[in-house]
C-alpha positions in Angstrom: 0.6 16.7 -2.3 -1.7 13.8 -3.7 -1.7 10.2 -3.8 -3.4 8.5 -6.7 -4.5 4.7 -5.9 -5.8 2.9 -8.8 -5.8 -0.7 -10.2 -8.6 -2.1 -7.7 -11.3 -4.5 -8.6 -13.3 -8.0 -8.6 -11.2 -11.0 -8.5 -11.7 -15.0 -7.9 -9.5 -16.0 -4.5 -6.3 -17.2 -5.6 -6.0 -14.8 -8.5 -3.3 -12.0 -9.0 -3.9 -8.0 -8.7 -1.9 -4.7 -9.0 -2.4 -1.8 -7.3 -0.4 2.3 -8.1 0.1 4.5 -6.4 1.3 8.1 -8.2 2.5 10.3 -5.9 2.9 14.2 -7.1 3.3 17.2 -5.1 6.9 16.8 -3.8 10.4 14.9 -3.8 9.4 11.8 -1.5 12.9 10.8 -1.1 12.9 10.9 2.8 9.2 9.1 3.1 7.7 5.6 3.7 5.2 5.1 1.5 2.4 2.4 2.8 -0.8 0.8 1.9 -3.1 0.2 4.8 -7.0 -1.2 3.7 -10.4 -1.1 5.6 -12.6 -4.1 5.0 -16.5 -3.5 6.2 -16.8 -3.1 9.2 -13.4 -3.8 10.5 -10.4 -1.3 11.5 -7.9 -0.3 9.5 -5.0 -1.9 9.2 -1.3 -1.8 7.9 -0.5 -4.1 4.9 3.0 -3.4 3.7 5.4 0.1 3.5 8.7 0.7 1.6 11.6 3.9 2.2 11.5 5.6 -0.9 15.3 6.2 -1.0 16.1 3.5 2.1 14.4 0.7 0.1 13.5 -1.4 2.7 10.7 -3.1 2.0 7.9 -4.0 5.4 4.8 -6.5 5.4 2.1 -7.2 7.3 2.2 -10.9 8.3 -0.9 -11.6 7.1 0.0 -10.9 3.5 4.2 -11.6 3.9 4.9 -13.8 0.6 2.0 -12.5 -0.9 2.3 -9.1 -1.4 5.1 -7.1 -2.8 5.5 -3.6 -2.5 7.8 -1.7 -5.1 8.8 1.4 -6.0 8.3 2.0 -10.0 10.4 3.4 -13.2 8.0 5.9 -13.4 8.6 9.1 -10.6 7.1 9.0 -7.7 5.3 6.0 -8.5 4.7 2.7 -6.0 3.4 -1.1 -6.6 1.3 -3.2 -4.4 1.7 -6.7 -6.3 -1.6 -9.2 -4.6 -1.0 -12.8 -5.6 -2.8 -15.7 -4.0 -5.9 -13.2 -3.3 -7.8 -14.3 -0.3 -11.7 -13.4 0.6 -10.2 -12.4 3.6 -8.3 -9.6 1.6 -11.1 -7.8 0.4 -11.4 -4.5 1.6 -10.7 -0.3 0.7 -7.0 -0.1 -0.1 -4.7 3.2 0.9 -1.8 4.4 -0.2 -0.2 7.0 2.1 3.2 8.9 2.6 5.3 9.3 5.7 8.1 11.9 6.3 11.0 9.4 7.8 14.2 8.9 8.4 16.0 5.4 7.6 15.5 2.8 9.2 11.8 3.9 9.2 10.0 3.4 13.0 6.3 3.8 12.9 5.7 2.9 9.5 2.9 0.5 11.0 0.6 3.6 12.6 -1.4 5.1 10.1 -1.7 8.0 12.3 1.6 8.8 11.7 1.4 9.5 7.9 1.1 12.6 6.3 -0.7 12.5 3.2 -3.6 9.6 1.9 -4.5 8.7 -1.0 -8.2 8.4 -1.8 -8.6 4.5 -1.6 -9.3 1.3 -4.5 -11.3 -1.4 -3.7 -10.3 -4.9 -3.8 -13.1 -7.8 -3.6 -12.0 -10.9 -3.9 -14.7 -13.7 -4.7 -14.6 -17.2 -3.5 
């Protein structure tokens, strides 16, 4: 199994960014995907999860209106939609996978996911 993240970068603080996530390996049908991030010096931290086949859709509240998470046309394929970018956002972003039933119950613990992704950094300039 592996988890692609990509679309990271520099961006001004109230600016838009889009971050992938290509899954490959498997059917993901019964996982959450999430994104989690690490900024320096800090913990890790959940930012938003979706049920591949559930859809539900879960967000930190830190980033809830923000953020979208989506699933794309393409297979195996999610979205992490940034608007209003915050300093306060920038950090290492994750994409992981989670085998789980529906309604999904400890989508928030990063310890409970299976597979990572390798991260994408997000710096967002004041």
């Amino acid at each position: 199994v592996q988890l692609q993240a990509s679309g990271g970068g520099l961006v001004q603080a109230g600016g838009p960014l889009r971050l992938s996530c290509a899954a490959s390996g498997r059917t993901f049908s019964n996982y959450v995907m999430g994104w989690f991030r690490q900024a320096p010096g800090k913990e890790r931290e959940f930012v938003a999860a979706i049920h591949w086949s559930g859809g539900g859709t879960y967000y930190a509240d830190s980033v809830k209106g923000r953020f979208t998470i989506s699933r794309g046309n393409a297979k195996n394929t999610v979205y992490l939609q940034m608007n209003s970018l915050k300093p306060e956002d920038t950090a290492v972003y994750y994409c992981a996978a989670q085998y789980s039933g529906f309604p999904p119950t400890r989508l928030t613990l990063g310890d409970k996911y299976d597979y990572w992704g390798q991260g994408t950094e997000v710096t967002v300039s004041s």
